[in-house]
Each structure stands twice: as C-alpha cells, then as structure tokens.
Kinemage of the C-alpha trace (Angstrom):
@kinemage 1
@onewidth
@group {chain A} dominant
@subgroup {mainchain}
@vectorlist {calphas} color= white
{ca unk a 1} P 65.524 -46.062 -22.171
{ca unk a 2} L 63.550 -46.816 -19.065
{ca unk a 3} L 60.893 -43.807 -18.063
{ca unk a 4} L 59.629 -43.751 -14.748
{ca unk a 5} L 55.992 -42.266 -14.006
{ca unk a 6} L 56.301 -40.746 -10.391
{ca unk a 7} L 52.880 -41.327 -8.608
{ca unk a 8} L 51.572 -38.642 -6.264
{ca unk a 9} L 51.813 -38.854 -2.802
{ca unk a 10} L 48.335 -40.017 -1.358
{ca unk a 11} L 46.460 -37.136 0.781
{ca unk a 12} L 47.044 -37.800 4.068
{ca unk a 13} L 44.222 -37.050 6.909
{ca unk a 14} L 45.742 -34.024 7.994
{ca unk a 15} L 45.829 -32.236 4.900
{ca unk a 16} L 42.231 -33.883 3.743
{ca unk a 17} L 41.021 -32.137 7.173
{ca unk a 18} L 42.943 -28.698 6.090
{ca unk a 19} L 41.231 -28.354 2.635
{ca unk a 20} L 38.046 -26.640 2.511
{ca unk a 21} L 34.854 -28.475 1.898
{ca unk a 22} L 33.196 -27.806 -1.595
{ca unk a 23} L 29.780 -26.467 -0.798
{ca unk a 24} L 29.615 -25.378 -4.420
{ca unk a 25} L 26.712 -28.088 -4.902
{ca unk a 26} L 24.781 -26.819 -2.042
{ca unk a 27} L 21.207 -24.901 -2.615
{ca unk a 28} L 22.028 -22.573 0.053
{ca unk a 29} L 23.158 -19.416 -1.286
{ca unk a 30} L 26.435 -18.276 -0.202
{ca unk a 31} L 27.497 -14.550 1.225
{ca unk a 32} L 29.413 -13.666 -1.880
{ca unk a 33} L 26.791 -14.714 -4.132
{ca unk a 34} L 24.234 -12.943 -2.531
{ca unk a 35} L 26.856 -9.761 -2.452
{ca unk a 36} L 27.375 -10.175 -6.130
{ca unk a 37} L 23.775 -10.426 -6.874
{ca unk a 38} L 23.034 -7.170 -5.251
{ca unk a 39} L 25.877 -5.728 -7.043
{ca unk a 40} L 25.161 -6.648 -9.946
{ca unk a 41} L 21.737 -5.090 -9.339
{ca unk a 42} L 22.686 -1.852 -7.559
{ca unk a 43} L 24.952 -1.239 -10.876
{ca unk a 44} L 21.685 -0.887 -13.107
{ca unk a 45} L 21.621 3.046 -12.692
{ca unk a 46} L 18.524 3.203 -14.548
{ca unk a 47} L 16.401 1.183 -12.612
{ca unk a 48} L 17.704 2.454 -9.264
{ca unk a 49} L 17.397 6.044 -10.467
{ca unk a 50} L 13.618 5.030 -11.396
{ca unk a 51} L 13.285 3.063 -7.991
{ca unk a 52} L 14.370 5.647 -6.160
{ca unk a 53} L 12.230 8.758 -8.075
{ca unk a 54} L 9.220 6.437 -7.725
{ca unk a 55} L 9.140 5.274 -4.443
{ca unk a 56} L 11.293 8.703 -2.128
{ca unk a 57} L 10.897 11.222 -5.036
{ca unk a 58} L 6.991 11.494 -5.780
{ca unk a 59} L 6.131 11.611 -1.915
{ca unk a 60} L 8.969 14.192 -1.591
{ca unk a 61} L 8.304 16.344 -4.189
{ca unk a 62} L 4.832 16.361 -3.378
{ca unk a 63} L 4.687 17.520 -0.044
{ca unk a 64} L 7.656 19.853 -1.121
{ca unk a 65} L 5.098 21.763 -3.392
{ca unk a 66} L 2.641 21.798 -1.008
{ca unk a 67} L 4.602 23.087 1.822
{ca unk a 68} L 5.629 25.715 -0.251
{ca unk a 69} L 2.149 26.924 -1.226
{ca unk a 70} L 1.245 26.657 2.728
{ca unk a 71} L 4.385 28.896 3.226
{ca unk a 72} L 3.636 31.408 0.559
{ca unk a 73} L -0.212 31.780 1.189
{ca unk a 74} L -1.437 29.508 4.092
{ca unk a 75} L -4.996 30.891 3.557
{ca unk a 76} L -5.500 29.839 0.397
{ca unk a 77} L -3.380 26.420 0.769
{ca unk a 78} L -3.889 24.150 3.976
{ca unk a 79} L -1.368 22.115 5.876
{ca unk a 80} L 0.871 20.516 3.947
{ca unk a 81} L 0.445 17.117 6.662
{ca unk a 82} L -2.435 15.908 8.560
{ca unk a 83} L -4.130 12.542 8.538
{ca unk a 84} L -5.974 13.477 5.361
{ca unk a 85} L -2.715 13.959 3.242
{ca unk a 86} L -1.283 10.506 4.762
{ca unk a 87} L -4.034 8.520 4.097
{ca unk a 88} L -3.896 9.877 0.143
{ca unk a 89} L -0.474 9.215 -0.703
{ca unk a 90} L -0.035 6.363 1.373
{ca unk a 91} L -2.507 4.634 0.048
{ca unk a 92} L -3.031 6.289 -3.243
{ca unk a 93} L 0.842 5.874 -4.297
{ca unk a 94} L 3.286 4.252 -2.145
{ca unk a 95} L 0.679 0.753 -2.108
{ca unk a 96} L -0.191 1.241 -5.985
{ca unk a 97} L 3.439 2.439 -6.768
{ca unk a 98} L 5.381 0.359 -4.494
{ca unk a 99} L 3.678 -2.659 -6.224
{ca unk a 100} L 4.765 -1.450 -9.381
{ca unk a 101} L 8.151 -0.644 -8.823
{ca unk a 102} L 9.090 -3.638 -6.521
{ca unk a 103} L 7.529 -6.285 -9.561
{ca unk a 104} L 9.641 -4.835 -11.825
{ca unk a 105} L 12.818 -4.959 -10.205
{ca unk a 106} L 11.737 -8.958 -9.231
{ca unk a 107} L 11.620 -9.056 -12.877
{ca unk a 108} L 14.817 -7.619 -13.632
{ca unk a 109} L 16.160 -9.704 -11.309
{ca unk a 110} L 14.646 -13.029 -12.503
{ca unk a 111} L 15.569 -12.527 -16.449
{ca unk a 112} L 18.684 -9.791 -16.679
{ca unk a 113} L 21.382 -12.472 -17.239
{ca unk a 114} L 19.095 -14.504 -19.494
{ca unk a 115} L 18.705 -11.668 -21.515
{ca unk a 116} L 22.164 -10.556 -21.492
{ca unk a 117} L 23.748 -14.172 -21.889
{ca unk a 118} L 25.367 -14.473 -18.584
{ca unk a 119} L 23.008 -17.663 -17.218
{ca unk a 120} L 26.108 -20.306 -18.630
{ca unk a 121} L 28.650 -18.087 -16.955
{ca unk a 122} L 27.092 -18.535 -13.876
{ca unk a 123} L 26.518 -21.952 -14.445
{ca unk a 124} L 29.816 -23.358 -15.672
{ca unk a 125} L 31.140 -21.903 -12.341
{ca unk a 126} L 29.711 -25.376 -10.508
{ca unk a 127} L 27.083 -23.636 -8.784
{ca unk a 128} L 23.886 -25.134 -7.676
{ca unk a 129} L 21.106 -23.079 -9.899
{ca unk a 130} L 19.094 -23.285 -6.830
{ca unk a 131} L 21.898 -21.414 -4.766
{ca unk a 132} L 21.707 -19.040 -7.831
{ca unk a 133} L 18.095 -18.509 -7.663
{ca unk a 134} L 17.801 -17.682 -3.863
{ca unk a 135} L 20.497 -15.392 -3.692
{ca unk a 136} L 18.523 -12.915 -5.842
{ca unk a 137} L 16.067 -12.997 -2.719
{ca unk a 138} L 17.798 -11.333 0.025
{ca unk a 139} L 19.992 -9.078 -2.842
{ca unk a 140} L 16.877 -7.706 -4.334
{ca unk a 141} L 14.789 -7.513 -0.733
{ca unk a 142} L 18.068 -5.655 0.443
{ca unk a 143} L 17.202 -2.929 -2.225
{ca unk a 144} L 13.778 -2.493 -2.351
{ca unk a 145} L 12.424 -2.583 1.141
{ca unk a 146} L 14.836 0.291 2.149
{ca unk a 147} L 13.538 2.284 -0.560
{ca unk a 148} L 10.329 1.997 0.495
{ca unk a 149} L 10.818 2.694 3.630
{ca unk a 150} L 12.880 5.926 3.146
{ca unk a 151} L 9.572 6.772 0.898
{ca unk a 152} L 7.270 6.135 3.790
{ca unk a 153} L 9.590 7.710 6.217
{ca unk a 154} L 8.856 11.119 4.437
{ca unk a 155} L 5.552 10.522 4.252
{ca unk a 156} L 4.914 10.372 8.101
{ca unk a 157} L 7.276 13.087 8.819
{ca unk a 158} L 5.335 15.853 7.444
{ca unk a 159} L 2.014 14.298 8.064
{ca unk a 160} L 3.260 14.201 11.345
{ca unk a 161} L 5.430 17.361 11.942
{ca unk a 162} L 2.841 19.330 9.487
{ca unk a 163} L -0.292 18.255 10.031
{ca unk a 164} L -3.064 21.321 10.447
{ca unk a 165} L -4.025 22.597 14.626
{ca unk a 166} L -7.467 21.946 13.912
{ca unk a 167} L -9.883 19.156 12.391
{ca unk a 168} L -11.956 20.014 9.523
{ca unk a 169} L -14.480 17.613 9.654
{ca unk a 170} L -17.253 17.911 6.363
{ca unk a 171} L -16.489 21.613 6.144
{ca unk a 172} L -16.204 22.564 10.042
{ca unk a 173} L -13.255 22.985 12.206
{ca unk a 174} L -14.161 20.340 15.178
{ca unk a 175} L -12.360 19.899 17.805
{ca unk a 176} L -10.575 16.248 18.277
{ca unk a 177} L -10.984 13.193 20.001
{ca unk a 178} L -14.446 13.780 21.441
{ca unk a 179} L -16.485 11.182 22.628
{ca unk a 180} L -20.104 10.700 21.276
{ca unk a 181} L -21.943 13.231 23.826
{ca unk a 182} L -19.362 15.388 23.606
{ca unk a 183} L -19.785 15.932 20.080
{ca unk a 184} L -23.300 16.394 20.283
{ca unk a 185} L -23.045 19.275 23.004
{ca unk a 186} L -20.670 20.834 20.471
{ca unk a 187} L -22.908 20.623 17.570
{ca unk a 188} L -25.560 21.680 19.927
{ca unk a 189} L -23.557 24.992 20.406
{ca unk a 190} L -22.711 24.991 16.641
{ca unk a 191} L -26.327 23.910 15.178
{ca unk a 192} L -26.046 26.189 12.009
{ca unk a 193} L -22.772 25.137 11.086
{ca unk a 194} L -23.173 21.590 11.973
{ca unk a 195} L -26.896 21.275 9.969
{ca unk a 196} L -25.337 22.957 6.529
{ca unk a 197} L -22.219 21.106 6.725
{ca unk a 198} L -22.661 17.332 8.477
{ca unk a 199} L -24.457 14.590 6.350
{ca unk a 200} L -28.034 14.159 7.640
{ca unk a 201} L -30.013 10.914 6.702
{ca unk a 202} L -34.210 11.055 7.378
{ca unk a 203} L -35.051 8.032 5.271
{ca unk a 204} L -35.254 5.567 9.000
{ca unk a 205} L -35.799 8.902 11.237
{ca unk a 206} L -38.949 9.728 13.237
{ca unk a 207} L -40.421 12.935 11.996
{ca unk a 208} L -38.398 13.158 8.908
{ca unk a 209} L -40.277 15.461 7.368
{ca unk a 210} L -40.399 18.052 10.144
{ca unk a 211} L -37.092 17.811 10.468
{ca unk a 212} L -36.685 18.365 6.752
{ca unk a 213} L -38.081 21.378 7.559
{ca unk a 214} L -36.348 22.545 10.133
{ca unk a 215} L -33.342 22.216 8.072
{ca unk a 216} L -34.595 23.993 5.219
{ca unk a 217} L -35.125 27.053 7.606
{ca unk a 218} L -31.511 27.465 7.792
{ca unk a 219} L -29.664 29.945 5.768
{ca unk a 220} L -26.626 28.113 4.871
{ca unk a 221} L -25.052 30.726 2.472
{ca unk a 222} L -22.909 27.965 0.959
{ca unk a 223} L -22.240 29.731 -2.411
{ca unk a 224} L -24.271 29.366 -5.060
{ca unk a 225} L -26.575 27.277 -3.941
{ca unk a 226} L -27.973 29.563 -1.140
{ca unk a 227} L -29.954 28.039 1.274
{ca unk a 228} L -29.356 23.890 2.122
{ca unk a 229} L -32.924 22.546 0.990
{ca unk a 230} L -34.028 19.048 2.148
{ca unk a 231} L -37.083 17.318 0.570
{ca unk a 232} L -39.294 18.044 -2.028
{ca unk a 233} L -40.867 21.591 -2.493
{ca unk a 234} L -37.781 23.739 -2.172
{ca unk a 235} L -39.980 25.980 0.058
{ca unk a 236} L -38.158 27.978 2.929
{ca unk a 237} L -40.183 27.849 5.978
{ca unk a 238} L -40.102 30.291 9.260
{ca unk a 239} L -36.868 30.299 11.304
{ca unk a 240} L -36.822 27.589 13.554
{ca unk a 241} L -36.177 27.622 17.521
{ca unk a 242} L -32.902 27.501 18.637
{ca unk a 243} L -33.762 24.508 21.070
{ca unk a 244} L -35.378 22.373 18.140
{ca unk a 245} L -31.794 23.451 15.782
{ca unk a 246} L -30.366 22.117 18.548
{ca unk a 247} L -32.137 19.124 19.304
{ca unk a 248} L -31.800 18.391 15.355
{ca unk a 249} L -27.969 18.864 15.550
{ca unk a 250} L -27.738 16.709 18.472
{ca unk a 251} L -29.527 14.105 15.935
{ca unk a 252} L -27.107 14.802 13.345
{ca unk a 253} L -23.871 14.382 15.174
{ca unk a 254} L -24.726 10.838 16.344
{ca unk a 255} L -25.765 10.000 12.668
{ca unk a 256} L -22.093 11.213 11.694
{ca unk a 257} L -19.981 10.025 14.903
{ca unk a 258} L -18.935 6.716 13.435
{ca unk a 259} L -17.161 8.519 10.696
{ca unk a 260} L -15.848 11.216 12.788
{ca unk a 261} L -13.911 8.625 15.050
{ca unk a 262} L -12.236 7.818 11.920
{ca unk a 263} L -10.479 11.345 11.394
{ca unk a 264} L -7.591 12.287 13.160
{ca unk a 265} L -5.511 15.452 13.135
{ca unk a 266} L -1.998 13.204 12.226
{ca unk a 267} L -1.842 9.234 11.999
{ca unk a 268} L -0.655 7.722 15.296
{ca unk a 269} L 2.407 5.548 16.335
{ca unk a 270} L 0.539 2.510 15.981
{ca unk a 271} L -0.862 3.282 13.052
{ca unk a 272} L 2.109 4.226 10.963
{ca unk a 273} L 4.097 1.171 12.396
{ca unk a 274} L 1.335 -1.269 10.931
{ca unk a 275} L 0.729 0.849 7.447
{ca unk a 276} L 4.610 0.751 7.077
{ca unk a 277} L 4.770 -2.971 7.284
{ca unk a 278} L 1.809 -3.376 5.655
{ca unk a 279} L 3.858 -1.832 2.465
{ca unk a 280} L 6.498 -3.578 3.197
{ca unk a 281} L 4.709 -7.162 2.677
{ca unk a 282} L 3.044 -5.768 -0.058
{ca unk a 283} L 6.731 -4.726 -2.195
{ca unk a 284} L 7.964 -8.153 -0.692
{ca unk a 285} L 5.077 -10.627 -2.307
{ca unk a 286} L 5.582 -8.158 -5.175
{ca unk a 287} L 8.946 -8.464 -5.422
{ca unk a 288} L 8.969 -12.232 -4.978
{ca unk a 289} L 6.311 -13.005 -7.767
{ca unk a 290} L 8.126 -11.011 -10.081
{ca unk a 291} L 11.039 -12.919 -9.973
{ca unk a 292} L 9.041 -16.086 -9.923
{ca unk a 293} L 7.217 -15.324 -13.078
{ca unk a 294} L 10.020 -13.788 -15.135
{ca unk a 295} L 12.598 -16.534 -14.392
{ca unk a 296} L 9.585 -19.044 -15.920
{ca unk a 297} L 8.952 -17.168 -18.671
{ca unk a 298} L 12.639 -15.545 -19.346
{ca unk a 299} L 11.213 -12.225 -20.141
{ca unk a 300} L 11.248 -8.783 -18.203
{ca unk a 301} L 9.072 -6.708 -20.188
{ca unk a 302} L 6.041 -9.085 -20.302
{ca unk a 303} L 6.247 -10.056 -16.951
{ca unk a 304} L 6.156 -6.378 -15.386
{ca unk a 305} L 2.796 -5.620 -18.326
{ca unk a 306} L 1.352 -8.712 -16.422
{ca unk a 307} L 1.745 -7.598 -13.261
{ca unk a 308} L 0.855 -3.784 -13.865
{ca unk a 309} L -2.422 -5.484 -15.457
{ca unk a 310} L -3.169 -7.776 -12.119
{ca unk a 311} L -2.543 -4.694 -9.822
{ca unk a 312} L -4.346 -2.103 -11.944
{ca unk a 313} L -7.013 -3.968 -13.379
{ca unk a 314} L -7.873 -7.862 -11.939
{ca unk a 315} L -7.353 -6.618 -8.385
{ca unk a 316} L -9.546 -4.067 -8.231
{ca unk a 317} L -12.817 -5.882 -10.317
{ca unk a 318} L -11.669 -8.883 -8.506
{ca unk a 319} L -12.164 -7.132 -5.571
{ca unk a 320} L -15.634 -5.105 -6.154
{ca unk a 321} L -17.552 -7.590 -8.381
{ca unk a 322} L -19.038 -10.323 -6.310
{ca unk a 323} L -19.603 -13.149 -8.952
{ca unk a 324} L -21.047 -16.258 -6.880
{ca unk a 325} L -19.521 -18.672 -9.004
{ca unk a 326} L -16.395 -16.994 -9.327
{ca unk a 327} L -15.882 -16.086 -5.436
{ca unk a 328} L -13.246 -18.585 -4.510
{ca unk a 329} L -11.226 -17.447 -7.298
{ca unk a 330} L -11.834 -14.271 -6.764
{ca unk a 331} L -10.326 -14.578 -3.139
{ca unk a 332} L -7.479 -15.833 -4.153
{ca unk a 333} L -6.149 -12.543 -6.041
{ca unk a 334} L -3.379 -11.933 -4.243
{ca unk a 335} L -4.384 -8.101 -4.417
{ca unk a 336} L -7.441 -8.696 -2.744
{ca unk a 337} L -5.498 -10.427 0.337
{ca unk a 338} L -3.051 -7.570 0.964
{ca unk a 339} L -6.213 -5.606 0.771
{ca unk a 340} L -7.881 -7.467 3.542
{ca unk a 341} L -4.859 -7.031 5.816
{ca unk a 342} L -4.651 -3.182 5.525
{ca unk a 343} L -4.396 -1.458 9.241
{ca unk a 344} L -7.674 -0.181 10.186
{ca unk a 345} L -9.388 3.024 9.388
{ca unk a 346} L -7.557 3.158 6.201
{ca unk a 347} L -9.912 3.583 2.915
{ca unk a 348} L -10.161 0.619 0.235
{ca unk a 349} L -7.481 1.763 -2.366
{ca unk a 350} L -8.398 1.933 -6.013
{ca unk a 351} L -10.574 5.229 -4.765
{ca unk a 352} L -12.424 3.534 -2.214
{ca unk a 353} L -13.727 4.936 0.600
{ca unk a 354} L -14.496 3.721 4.213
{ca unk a 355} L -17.797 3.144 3.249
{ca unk a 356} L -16.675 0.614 0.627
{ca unk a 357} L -14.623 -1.525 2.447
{ca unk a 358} L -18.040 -3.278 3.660
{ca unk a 359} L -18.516 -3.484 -0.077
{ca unk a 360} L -15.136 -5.549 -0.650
{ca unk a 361} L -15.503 -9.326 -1.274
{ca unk a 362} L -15.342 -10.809 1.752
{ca unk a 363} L -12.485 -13.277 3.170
{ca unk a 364} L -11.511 -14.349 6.127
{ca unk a 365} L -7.817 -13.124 7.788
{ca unk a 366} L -6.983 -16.507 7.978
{ca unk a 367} L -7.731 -17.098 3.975
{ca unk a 368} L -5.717 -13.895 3.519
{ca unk a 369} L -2.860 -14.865 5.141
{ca unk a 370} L -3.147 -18.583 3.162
{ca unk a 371} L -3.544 -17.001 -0.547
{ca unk a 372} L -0.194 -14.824 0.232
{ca unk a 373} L 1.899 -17.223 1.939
{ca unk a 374} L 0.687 -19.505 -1.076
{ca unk a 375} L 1.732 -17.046 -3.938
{ca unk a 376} L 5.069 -17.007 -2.346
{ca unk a 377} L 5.579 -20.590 -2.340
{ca unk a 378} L 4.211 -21.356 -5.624
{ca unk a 379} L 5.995 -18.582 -7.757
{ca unk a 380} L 8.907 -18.974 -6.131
{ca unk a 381} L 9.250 -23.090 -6.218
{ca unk a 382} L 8.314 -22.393 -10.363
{ca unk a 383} L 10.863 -19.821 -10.734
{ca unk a 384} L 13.383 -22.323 -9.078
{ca unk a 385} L 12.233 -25.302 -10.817
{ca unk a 386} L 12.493 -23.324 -14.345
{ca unk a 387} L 15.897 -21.781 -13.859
{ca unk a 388} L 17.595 -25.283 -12.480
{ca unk a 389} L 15.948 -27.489 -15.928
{ca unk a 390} L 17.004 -24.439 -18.546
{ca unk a 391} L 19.226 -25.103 -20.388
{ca unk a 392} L 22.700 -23.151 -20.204
C-alpha cells in the first residue's frame, strides 16, 4: 500500500500581502492592551471607591459642611470660598493626598497580576513584556489624572463662586487690590484698627521706641488682653495725636504691603490653571514611580509604606534641613523639585508659610525640572527592565 503525503500549497504573494503582520513582538503597546489594562484596573472597586473618596470626596464634603454652617449662621461661620480656603485644601490635601493616592494605584498597577498569578498568562500570549509594561502608563494616567481634576474642579468652584465680598487682612476688612499708597491712605483713615491688628516691626525703625509708645497709647480692646502693649514697661502713655497715629499707620502699612499683595479675595484664572497642572505633574511622577518601584520589587504594600514615608517624612526634612554635605542629595528629592515648581504666591506645603519658602533649600528651575524628568526615566527603565528578566 502506497501512502501519499500531500504537501501544502506554497503562500503565494498575494495572500502573504493579505495576512496581517505580527506586531506581537513589538514594545509598543497596542490599543487593546492598553484598554484591557485600564479595565482590568477600573474593575478594582475598592481602590476606585478609595480614589475617588480621597481625591473628589474630602474637598466635597468639606466645603459641603462649611457652606452649610455659612447658610445656617453666616455670622458666626465665614465664606465657605475665598483665596484663603483654596490655598488650604489645595495645598494642604489635594498635593499631600493626590501623592498618596496616585502612588498607590502606580503600585497596584505595577504588582496586581504578580500577586494574583496572572504575569505567565500574559506572557504565554507572545507579548513583548515591554508592550506589557507601558500599557499600564496611559491605562493608569487615564484614571487618575481625571480624578484629580474633578477634585480640583470643586475646589475652585466654590473658592471661586463662594469666596467672601470683602478681604480680611490680619483681622481687618481691607479693601482689594490697592496699590502701596493707596493702602497707606487707607490705614491712615483706619489708624486704630490698622495699629492693633497689622504686624509692626521697630527692631531697623527710626524712633522705635517712640513709636512703641505711640502704639501702646492705643486701646485695642482685643479681648483679654486689653490694650496692644509694645516694648518693655507695659506702661500706657497719654493718647496720641491723630496725625502722629496716622503717620505711624502709614509706617505700618508699607511694613505689611508685601504680604498684602499676596491675598486675594478668590484665586485667579491664571492661577488656578498653573496650580491645577501643577497637581497634575505631581499625581503623574507619583503615579509613574509607583509603578516603577513595585514592578522591581513585586510588592504593593511595601512600595505604597515607601512612598507615604518619602512624601510625609524625607520630603519635608529634605526640604527644611540644609546639611552642606548632604545638599546635592538633598536636591534631588523628588518632593523637593515639585516643591520648587509650585505657582507663585502659594505657601510651602508641609505647614509652611510664605515666609518659609525663602527658608526652602535652594535649587535652581532648571535642576528641578532635571531631578523629575530623571525620576521618570530611571524608575520607569527599572520597572521595565525587572518585569521583561522575571521569570514567568
């Protein structure tokens, strides 16, 4: 019996040119792996209910509360918006928060199918683990920028929409936007209110102590305290004229118009537009580290501790305590170079002031700009490297 093995028919150029290439090797992440990445992350309900309550549900119950208490007794309670309230929980919560929140879903994203044996799945499908890697870039970016945004969104709207008629400036309703001299003819029309409330310094001022006591003639009647005393002695002396209160409140309203140019009544345009992207490069470089570090080390929960520690802890000694030998490194805490690119007239965060930006370490925008843009790179070229030599 004679068998016959039928060979197949050689491709012909035609049909080679009708089949589809194989880009399955490629490092280029496709459109259906990036879809299935952010699926596969948008079905975590947990950590999208926590994204979402951290980053749209603290600002919004917040200024829910207080826009209740304006409603019910606006005497007591203030404007629920204003410049004040924006600068607070923008930079109070949404920058501490947002870092928080956006590491942690970096690190969910870097480790969950490690953890939950799905890496050789992904793997056996012929994939390049390079592909795989980058398409958890755009899937996880796609989620957590829009939550922060919505977040920061509610934020300006009632800072904006209920923000207070009047400034209250150090304990006095001033009015806004005036220029130097025109602050000093209104605190020469308002010298009692402007001497008991505005900060005066006499420690580089000509005739300190007379002025001293000139001040201490005025009956403040600020509670307790009674009269506002200045220098040693705690003696009240005879009223003084009401040219020489004014002259003296002339003196202190140019001693305090640097910082009143920094108050406003509601944050402008400009300013919102550059705090809102400001957040948003913060979440991204948080984002992107996080899913750096946890696809090196395989491991969620430690990588989100680290990362709480380095935004809670090392940025802000890093970014207070000038060590001399320790300065270079100290500038390159990537904390410290967000930091140095916050929009103007915003305070330090970690509870600092205006004041204490001056204090900061000092670097360069340029250096700034270098130490992020280098984070980037290196955590995410690691996170790559470790996730295409793992073994499956």
């Amino acid at each position: 019996m004679t068998t016959t093995t039928e060979t197949p028919a050689p491709i012909g150029p035609a049909e080679r040119a009708a089949t589809p290439p194989d880009h399955r090797g490629s490092w280029v992440p496709a459109r259906a792996m990036i879809a299935a990445r952010f699926k596969d992350l948008r079905k975590r309900r947990g950590l999208m209910i926590a994204l979402t309550v951290v980053t749209v549900g603290l600002p919004t119950v917040y200024f829910a509360i207080r826009l209740i208490q304006h409603a019910v007794d606006p005497h007591t309670y203030g404007p629920a918006g204003g410049y004040s309230q924006y600068v607070g929980v923008v930079v109070g919560v949404l920058y501490v928060f947002g870092f928080i929140v956006a590491a942690t879903l970096g690190a969910t994203a870097g480790s969950a199918d490690l953890t939950e044996g799905m890496f050789r799945h992904h793997v056996i499908t012929g994939r390049s683990r390079i592909a795989l890697y980058m398409a958890r870039i755009p899937a996880g970016l796609a989620i957590i920028l829009p939550l922060v945004a919505v977040g920061f969104t509610v934020v300006c709207a009632v800072c904006v929409f209920a923000a207070p008629t009047t400034l209250s400036y150090q304990g006095a309703n001033v009015p806004v936007g005036l220029s130097s001299t025109g602050l000093q003819d209104w605190a020469a029309e308002h010298a009692n209110e402007v001497i008991c409330n505005f900060n005066l310094e006499l420690q580089n001022t000509p005739d300190g102590q007379a002025i001293a006591a000139v001040v201490n003639s005025v009956p403040c009647g600020n509670g307790p305290g009674g009269p506002k005393f200045v220098g040693p002695g705690g003696i009240v002396p005879p009223q003084a004229s009401p040219a020489r209160l004014s002259d003296i409140a002339r003196l202190v309203a140019r001693q305090n118009y640097a910082d009143y140019t920094r108050q406003f009544l509601y944050p402008s345009t400009s300013l919102m537009i550059k705090t809102g992207l400001w957040i948003e490069l913060e979440a991204t470089v948080a984002f992107l580290v996080g899913l750096g570090l946890a696809s090196l080390l395989g491991q969620r929960t430690i990588t989100v501790v680290m990362l709480i520690v380095l935004e809670l802890i090392i940025t802000p000694i890093a970014s207070r305590a000038h060590l001399p030998h320790l300065i270079n490194l100290q500038r390159g805490v990537v904390g410290l170079a967000t930091t140095h690119l916050e929009p103007g007239f915003l305070p330090a965060p970690f509870g600092g002031g205006p004041v204490d930006r001056a204090q900061l370490v000092h670097e360069s925008t340029t250096v700034a700009v270098c130490v992020i843009v280098g984070w980037v790179l290196v955590w995410t070229v690691l996170g790559a490297w470790r996730m295409a030599t793992r073994d499956a």
